[in-house]
C-alpha positions in Angstrom: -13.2 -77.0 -79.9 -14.3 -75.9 -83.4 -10.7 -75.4 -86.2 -10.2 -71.7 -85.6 -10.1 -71.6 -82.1 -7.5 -74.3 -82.0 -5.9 -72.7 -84.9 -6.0 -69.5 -82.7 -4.5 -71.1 -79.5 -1.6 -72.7 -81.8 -0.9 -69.3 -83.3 -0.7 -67.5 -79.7 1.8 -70.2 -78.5 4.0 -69.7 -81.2 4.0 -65.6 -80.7 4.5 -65.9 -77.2 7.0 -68.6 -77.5 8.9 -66.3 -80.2 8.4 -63.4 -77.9 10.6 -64.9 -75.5 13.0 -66.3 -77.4 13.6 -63.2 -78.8 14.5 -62.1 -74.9 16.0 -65.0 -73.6 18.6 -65.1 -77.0 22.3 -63.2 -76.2 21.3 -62.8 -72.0 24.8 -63.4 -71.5 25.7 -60.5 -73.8 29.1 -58.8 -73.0 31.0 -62.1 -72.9 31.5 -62.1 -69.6 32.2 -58.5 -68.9 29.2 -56.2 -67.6 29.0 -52.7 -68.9 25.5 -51.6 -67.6 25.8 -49.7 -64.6 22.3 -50.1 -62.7 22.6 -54.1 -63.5 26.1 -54.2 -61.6 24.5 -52.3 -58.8 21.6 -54.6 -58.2 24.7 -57.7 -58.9 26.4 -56.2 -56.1 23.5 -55.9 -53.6 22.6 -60.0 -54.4 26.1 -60.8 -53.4 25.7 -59.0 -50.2 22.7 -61.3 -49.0 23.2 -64.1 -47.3 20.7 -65.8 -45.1 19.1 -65.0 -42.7 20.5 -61.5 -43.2 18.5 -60.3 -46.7 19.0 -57.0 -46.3 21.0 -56.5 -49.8 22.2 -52.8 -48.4 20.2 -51.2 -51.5 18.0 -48.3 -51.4 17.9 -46.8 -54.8 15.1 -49.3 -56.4 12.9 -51.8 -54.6 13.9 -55.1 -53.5 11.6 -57.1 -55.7 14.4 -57.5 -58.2 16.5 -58.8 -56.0 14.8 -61.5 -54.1 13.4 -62.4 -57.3 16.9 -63.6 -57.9 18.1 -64.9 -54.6 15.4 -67.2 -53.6 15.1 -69.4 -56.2 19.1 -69.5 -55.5 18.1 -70.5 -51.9 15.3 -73.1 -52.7 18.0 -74.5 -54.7 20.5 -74.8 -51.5 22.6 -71.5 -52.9 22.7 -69.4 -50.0 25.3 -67.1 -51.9 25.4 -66.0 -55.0 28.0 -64.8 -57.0 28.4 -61.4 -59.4 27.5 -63.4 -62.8 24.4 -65.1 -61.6 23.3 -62.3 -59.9 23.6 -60.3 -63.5 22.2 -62.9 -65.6 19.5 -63.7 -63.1 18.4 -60.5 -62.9 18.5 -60.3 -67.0 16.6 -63.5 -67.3 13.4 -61.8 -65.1 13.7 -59.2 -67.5 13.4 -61.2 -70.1 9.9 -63.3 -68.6 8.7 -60.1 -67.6 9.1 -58.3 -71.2 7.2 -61.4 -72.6 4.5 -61.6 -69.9 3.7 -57.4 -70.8 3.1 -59.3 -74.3 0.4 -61.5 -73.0 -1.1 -58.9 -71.2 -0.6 -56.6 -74.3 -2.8 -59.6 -76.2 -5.4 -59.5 -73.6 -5.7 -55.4 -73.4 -6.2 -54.8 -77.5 -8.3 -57.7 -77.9 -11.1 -55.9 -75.2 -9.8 -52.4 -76.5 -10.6 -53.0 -80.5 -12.7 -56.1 -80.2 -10.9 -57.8 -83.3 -8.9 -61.1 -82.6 -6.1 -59.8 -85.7 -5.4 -56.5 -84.3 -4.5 -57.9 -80.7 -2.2 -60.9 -82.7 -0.8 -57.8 -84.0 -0.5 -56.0 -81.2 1.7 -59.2 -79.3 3.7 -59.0 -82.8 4.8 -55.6 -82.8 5.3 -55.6 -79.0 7.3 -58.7 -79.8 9.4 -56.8 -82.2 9.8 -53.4 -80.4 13.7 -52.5 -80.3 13.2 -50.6 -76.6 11.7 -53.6 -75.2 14.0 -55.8 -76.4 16.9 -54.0 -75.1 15.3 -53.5 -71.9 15.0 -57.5 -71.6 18.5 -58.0 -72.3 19.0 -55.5 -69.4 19.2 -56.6 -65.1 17.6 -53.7 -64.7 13.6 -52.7 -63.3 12.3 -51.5 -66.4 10.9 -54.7 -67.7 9.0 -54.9 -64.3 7.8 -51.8 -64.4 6.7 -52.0 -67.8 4.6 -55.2 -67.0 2.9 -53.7 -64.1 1.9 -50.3 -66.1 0.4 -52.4 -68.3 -1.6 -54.8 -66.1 -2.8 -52.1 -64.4 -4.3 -50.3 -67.2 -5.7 -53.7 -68.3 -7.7 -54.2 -64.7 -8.4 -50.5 -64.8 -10.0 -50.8 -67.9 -12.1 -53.9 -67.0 -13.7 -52.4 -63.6 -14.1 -49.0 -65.3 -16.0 -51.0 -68.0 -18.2 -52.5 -65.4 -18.6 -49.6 -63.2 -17.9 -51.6 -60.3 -15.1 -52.5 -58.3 -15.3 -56.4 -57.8 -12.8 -57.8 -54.5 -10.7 -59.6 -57.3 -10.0 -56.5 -59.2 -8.7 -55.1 -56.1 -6.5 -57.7 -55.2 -4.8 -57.7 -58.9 -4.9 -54.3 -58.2 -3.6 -54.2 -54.9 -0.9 -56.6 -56.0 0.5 -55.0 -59.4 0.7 -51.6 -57.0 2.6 -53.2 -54.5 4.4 -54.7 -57.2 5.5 -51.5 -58.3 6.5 -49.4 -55.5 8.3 -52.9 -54.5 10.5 -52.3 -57.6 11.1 -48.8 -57.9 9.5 -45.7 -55.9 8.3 -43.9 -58.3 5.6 -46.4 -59.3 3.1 -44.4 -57.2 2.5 -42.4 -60.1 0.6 -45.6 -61.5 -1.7 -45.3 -58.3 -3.0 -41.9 -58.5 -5.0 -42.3 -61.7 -6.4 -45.7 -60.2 -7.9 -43.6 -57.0 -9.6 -40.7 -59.8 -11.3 -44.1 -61.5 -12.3 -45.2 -58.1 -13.8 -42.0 -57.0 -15.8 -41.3 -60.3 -17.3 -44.5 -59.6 -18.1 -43.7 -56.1 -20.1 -40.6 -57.1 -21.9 -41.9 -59.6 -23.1 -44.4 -57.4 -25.4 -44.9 -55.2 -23.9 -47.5 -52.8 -21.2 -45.4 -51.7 -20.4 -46.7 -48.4 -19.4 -50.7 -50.2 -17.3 -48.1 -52.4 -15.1 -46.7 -49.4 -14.9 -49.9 -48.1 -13.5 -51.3 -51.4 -11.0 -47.8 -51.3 -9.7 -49.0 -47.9 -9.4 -52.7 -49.3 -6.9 -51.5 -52.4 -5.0 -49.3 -50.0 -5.0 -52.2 -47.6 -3.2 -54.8 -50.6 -1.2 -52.1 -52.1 0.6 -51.4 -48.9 0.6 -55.2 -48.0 2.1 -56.4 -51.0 4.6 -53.5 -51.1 6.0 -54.4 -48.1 6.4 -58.1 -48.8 8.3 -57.8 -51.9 10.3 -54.6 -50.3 10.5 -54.8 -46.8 13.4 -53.1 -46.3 11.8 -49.8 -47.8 10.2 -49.4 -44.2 12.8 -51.6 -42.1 15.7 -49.4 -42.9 13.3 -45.9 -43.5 15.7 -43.7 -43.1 18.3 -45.0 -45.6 15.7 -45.1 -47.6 14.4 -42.2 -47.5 17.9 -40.4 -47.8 18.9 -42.3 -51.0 15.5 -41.7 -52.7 16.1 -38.0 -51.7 19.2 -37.7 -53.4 18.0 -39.7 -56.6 14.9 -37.6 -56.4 17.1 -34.3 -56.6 19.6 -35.9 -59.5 16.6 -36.9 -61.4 15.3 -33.2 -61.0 18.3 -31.4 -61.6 18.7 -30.1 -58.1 21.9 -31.9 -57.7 24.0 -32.1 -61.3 26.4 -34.9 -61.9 28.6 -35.4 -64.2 26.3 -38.2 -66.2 23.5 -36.0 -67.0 25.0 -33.3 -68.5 23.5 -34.2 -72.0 19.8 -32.8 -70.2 21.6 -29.1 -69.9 19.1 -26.8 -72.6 17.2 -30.1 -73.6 13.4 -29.6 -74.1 10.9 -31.8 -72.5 8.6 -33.8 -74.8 11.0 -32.6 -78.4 13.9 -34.5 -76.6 11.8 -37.4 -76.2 10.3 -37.5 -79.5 13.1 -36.8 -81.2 16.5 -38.7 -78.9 14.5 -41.8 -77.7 11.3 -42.6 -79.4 12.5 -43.0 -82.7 15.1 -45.6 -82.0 13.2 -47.5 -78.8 10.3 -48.2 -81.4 12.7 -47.6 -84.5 12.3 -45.4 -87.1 9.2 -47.2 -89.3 7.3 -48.4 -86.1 8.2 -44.5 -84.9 6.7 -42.6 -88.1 3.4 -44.9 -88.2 3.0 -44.1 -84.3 2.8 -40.3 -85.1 0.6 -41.1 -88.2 -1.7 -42.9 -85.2 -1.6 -40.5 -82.4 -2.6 -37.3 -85.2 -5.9 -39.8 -86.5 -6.2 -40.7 -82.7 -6.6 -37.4 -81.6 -8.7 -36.7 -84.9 -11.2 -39.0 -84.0 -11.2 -38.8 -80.3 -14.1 -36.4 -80.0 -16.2 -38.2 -82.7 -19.0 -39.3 -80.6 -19.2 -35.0 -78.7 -19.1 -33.8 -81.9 -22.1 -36.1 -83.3 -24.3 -35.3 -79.7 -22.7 -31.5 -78.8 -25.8 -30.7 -77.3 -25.1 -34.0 -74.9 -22.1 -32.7 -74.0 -23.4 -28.8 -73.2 -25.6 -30.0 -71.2 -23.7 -32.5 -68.8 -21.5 -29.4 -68.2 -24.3 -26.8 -67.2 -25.4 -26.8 -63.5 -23.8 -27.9 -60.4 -23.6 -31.6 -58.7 -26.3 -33.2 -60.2 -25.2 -32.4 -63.8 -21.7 -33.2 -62.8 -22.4 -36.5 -62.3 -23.9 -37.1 -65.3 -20.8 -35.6 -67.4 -18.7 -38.4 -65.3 -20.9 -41.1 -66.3 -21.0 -40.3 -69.5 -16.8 -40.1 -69.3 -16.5 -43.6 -67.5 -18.5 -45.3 -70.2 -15.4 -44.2 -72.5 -13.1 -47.2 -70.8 -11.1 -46.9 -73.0 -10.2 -43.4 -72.6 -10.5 -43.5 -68.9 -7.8 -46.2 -69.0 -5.7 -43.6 -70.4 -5.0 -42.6 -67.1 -2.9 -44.6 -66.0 0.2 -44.2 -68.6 -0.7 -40.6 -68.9 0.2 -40.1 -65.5 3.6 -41.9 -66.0 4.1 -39.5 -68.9 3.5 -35.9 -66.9 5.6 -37.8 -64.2 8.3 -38.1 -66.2 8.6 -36.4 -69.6 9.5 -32.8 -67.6 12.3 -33.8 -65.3 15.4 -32.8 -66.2 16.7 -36.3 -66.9 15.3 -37.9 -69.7 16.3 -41.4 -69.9 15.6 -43.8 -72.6 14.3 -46.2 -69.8 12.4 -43.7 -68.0 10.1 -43.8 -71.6 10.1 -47.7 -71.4 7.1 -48.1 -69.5 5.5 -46.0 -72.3 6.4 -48.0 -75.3 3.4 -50.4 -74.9 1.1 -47.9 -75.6 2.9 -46.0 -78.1 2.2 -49.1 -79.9 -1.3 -49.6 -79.7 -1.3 -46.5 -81.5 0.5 -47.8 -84.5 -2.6 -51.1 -84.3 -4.8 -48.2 -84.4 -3.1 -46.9 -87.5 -3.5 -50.3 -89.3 -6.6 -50.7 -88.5 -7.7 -47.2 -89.8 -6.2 -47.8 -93.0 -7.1 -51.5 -93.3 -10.7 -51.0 -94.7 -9.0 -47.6 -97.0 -6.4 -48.7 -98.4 -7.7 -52.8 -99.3 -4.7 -53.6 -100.6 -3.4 -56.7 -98.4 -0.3 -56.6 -100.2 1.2 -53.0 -99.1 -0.2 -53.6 -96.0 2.0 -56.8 -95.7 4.5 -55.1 -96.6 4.7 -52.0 -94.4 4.1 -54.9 -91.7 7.5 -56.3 -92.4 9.5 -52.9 -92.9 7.9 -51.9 -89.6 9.6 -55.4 -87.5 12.8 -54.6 -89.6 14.5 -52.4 -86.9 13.7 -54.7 -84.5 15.1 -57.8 -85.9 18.6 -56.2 -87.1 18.5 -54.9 -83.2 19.3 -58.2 -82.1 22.1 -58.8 -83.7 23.9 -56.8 -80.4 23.3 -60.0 -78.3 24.1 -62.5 -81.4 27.7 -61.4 -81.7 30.7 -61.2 -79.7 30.8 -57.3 -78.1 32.1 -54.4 -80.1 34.6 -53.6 -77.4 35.8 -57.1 -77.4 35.9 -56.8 -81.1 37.6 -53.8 -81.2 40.1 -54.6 -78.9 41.0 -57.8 -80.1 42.3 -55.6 -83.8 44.1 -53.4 -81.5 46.1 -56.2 -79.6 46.5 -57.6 -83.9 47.6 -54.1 -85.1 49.4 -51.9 -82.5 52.9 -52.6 -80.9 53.9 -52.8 -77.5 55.2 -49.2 -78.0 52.7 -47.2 -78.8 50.7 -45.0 -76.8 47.0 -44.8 -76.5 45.3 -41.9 -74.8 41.8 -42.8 -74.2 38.8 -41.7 -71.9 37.7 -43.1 -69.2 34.5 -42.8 -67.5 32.3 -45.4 -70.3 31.9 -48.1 -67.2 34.8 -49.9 -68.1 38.1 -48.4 -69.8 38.9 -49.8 -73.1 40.9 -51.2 -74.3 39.7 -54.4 -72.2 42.3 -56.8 -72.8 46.2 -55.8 -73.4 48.3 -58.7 -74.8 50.5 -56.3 -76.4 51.1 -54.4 -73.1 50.9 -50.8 -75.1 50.4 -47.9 -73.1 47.3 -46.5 -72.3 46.2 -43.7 -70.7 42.7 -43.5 -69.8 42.1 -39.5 -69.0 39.0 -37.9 -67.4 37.3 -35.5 -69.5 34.9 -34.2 -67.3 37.3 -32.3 -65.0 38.8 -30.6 -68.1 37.1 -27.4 -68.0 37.5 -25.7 -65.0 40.7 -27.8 -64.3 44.1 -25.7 -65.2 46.5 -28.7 -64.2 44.5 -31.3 -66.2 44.2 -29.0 -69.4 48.1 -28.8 -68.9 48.4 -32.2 -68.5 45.8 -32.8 -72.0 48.4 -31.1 -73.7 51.1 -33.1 -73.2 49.8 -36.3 -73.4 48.3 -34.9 -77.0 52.5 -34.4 -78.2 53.0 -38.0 -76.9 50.3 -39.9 -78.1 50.2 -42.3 -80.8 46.5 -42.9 -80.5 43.5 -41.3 -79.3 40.7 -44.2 -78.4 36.8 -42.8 -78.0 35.3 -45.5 -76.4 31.7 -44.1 -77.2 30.1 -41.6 -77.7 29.7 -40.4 -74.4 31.9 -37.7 -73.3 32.6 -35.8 -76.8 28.6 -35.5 -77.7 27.8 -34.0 -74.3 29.7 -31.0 -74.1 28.0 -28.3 -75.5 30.1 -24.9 -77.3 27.6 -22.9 -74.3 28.0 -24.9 -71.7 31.4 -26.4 -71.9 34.1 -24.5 -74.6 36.9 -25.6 -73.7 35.8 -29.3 -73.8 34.1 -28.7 -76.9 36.5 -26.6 -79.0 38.9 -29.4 -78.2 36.9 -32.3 -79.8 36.1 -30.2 -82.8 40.5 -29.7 -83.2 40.4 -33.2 -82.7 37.6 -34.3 -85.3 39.3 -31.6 -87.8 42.4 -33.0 -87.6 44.2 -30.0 -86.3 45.4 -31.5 -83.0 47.2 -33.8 -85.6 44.8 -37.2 -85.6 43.2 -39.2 -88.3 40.4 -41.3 -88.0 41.3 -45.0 -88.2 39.1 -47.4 -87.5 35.5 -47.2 -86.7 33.5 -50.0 -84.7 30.4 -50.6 -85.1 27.6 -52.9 -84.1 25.5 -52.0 -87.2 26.7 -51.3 -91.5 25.5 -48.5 -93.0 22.2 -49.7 -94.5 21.0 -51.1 -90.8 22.1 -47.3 -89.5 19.8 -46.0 -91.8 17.0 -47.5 -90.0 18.0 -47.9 -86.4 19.5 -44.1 -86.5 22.9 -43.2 -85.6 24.3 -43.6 -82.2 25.3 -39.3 -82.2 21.7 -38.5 -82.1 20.4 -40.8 -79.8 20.0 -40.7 -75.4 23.4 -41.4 -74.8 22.0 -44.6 -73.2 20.4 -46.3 -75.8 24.0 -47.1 -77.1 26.8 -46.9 -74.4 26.0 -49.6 -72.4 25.4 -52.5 -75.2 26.6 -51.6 -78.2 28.7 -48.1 -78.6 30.7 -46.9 -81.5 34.5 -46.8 -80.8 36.9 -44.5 -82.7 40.5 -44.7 -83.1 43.0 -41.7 -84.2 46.1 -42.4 -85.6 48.1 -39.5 -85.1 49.9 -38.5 -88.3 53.4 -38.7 -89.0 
């Protein structure tokens, strides 16, 4: 082994090593208290198996999660689990998964540019990448899904390369499908683009017969290996199919609940680009992504625009010319590959929720574009310095992102000053519906109120009641951001008219204390939580306000 290959296989241990200490620091965030809804979910399905019954009772997402939790529990003589190591187990998969999509990462952009430093860069930025970090530090199926996205465009782009679909490309195949639907339905989306490849290949070649054979193969795994890791998908159908029709419907608008109404008049694609992409990559990694995807698409049609007389002719005549334009389309792997998280995007950028984690599974490949971007202005610019530089300021947002798992909670903060600085007589009106009603802990035994907010407009007796607890309050508590930023003056006035009294100071409330995760200067580049999804914050670190009511 010649200096710089051992030099290289030192330097990839490190960033991988890093990559998951990055995830594996603060899992037990929350001290103790669990304030991500989806995670308690899944908790609360583990706790329900016990074996020989496994059926965890859960319908919403695969099972993969789960038994990925309770058998290594069993192996170890657990045949129960309890609600904390269901959490953190589920967290801790997140967090190999998020650092195996780094490895994979590593292998895609090395065959994609062919240069060993922009696939170390790749890994690093990945490494860095607030949305993935977040999503590590969450129980949740996004890490997973993420993963598999990912591996399948890297074995997708491999046999489009070859023009051939080799029996152990349709295992891994076969396996990272069934992977997916095992975790959450809506991973067929990933296969669709994976039977185009496989019939482009078909027509251009001559064999056709090994080809269908092969088709039946991958349907074979996919199927197989989807109902290994989820068998309860098909042993209790019906549930199954029930849930997913009612998630299908919230996710499409067809049913509205109150946790979604921040998607009322929200554009598809804007919203994205401007609510979740600029804080899941943060705001530096965010503007050289843009600056990547504008020369991407500059340069995309480079080699048509060199042979445009190629290209006319491939798409005159019928079959036979047909064929040829395909070819000449597969040979772009690259591009072909593209597939695959393109259809993840249609699938979900136009539904009428738009999730920060629904975009997760896109964040790889937002990043390759920033790699592209260096690498475009690498051999331009030739000043190793900047470059350097801009590296750094890009990783920024992602390092001050992990302070959220490094310190004790903001609500555990912010209710341990309460318990120092309120009495035992004064009376807090809060909301409720933020998971868990703050103020957590009440040594002080004040009063508190926690009101719902989301019956207010259409309920007479609960505007009535509003307007009494306003005269008798001492405080008014905003646990996040939640409720007050989600009622629009169209859609909600009433809501809405009263959290502009109250921000005005007209219902007779000051600001007085503010609790934040991040100081000013680290807002600047992570963005503030008011113009973000509402997840990105509430569930791991949410500004809370406190009114003092004026005397």
């Amino acid at each position: 082994m010649d200096d710089h290959n051992f030099f290289l296989r030192r330097l990839l241990i490190v960033l991988f090593s890093l990559s998951l200490l990055i995830r594996i620091l603060g899992l037990t965030w929350g001290d103790g208290l669990f304030f991500h809804p989806d995670e308690n979910n899944m908790a609360r399905s583990i706790v329900l198996m016990e074996f020989p019954k496994l059926d965890p009772q859960f319908y919403a997402y695969g099972q993969l999660s789960l038994f990925l939790v309770y058998f290594p529990n069993l192996i170890l003589g657990r045949k129960e689990v309890n609600f904390n190591q269901a959490v953190y187990g589920l967290r801790l998969w997140s967090a190999i998964f998020s650092t195996l999509t780094i490895v994979i990462g590593y292998l895609l952009a090395k065959s994609l540019f062919k240069k060993e430093k922009l696939a170390l860069l790749y890994a690093f930025l990945l490494a860095f990448t607030p949305g993935l970090i977040q999503q590590a530090h969450f129980g949740t199926t996004e890490s997973i899904l993420t993963f598999v996205l990912l591996s399948l465009t890297y074995v997708f782009y491999k046999t489009v390369k070859k023009e051939e679909i080799s029996l152990l490309n349709i295992f891994l195949m076969g396996l990272l499908a069934g992977m997916g639907l095992a975790t959450k339905i809506s991973a067929g989306i990933f296969i669709l683009p994976i039977f185009i490849g496989f019939i482009i290949i078909l027509f251009i070649n001559k064999n056709r017969s090994e080809f269908l054979v092969k088709i039946i193969i991958f349907v074979f795994f996919t199927i197989l290996f989807f109902f290994l890791f989820s068998p309860f998908y098909f042993l209790k159908w019906q549930e199954s199919l029930s849930v997913i029709k009612y998630e299908t419907q919230v996710a499409t608008g067809k049913i509205l609940v109150f946790y979604t109404r921040q998607f009322f008049d929200t554009m598809p694609i804007i919203f994205q680009l401007s609510k979740i992409f600029p804080w899941a990559m943060g705001l530096p990694m965010f503007l050289l992504f843009i600056f990547g995807l504008v020369i991407f698409l500059v340069t995309l049609p480079a080699s048509w625009h060199r042979r445009p007389g190629l290209l006319i002719r491939q798409l005159r005549g019928a079959v036979g010319r047909s064929a040829l334009f395909l070819g000449s389309f597969i040979s772009q792997a690259g591009r072909m590959s593209l597939l695959l998280p393109f259809s993840w995007l249609l699938g979900n950028v136009f539904l009428f929720v738009k999730w920060t984690r629904f975009i997760t599974p896109l964040l790889p490949f937002s990043v390759l574009l920033v790699v592209y971007f260096f690498d475009f202005i690498e051999g331009r610019l030739k000043r190793p310095g900047i470059i350097f530089f801009l590296l750094l300021f890009t990783i920024l947002p992602g390092i001050i992102f992990l302070k959220i798992y490094l310190e004790p909670d903001i609500r555990i903060r912010a209710t341990k000053w309460m318990n120092e600085n309120l009495t035992d007589k004064d009376l807090i009106l809060a909301e409720t519906g933020n998971v868990i009603d703050l103020p957590i802990l009440n040594t002080k035994n004040f009063q508190v109120i926690n009101f719902d907010f989301y019956q207010l407009e259409e309920d007479q007796k609960k505007q009535e009641e509003l307007a009494t607890l306003i005269q008798e309050a001492d405080y008014f508590l905003l646990p996040s951001r939640r409720v007050f930023a989600n009622h629009s003056r169209k859609r909600f006035p009433k809501t809405y008219e009263f959290y502009q009294q109250l921000f005005s100071g007209n219902l007779g409330f000051v600001l007085l204390k503010e609790f934040k995760v991040f100081n000013r200067w680290e807002e600047i580049l992570l963005g503030s939580d008011l113009s973000a999804e509402e997840t990105w914050t509430v569930f791991d670190h949410p500004t809370i306000r406190l009114y003092k009511k004026m005397n």
